[in-house]
N, C-alpha and C positions, 0 to 999 in steps of 0.2 A: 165370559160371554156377556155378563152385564153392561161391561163397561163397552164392549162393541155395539150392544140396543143402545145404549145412549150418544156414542158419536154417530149412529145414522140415523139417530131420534137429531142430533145437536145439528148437523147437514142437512135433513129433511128441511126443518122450522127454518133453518138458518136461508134456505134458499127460499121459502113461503116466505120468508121477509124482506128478501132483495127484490122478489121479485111482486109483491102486493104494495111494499111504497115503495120504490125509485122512482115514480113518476112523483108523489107529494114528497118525499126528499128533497128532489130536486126544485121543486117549484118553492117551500119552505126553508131549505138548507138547514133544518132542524133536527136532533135527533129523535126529539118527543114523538114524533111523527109518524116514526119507524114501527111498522105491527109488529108484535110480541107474541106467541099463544101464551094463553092464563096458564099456572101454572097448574090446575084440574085437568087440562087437557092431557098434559105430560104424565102425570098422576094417572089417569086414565088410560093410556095408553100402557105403561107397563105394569099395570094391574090385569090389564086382559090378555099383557102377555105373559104373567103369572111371573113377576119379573118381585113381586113380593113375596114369591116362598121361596126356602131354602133346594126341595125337590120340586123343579118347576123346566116350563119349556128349554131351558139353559143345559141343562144336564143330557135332554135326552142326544140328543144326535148334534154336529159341529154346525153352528150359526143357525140357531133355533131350532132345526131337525121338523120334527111331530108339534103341532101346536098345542094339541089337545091331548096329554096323557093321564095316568092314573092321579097325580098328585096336583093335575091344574087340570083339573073336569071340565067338560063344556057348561055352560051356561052361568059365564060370568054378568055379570051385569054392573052395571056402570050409573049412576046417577050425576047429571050434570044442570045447573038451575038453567034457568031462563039468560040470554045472552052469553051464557059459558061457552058456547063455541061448538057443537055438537056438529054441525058439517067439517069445521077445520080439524076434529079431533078422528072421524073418520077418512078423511081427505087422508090425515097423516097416517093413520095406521095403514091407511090401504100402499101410501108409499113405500112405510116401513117395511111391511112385507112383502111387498114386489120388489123391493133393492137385495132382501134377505131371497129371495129365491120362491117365494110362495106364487101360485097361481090362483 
């Protein structure tokens, strides 16, 4: 199940970047150009899907199931600095879990 949060994690960002520079792509024809999310964000995100413990959202039910069970409790928390991207990193999670079936 891991490796399915990461190709909708890899799809999510992948489309937030065709679709935040194709306009400065195109006008630059560079690739530097191209948004990226930092890699905290990524980090972030499958920490609060508990995507770092062994008994975690993954286990309970098929394609994440229960977000919040006994062995990934609610109230995880996240620390991101300043400029780290904390709307993009939300932005995605709310993707990720609307593609996975959450409401």
């Amino acid at each position: 199940m891991k490796s399915a949060l990461a190709e909708v994690l890899a799809g999510v960002f992948a489309t937030w970047s065709i679709l935040t520079s194709e306009e400065t792509y195109r006008v630059h024809g560079k690739k530097d150009v191209i948004l990226e999310p930092h890699p905290i964000q990524l980090i972030a995100i499958m920490r609060l899907l508990g995507a770092d413990v062994s008994e975690s959202v993954f286990t309970q039910v098929p394609l994440l199931g229960r977000l919040f069970s006994e062995a990934n409790p609610e109230g995880h928390l996240v620390q991101l600095g300043t400029g780290e991207g904390k709307s993009i990193l939300l932005g995605g999670l709310a993707a990720v879990l609307s593609l996975l079936g959450f409401e």
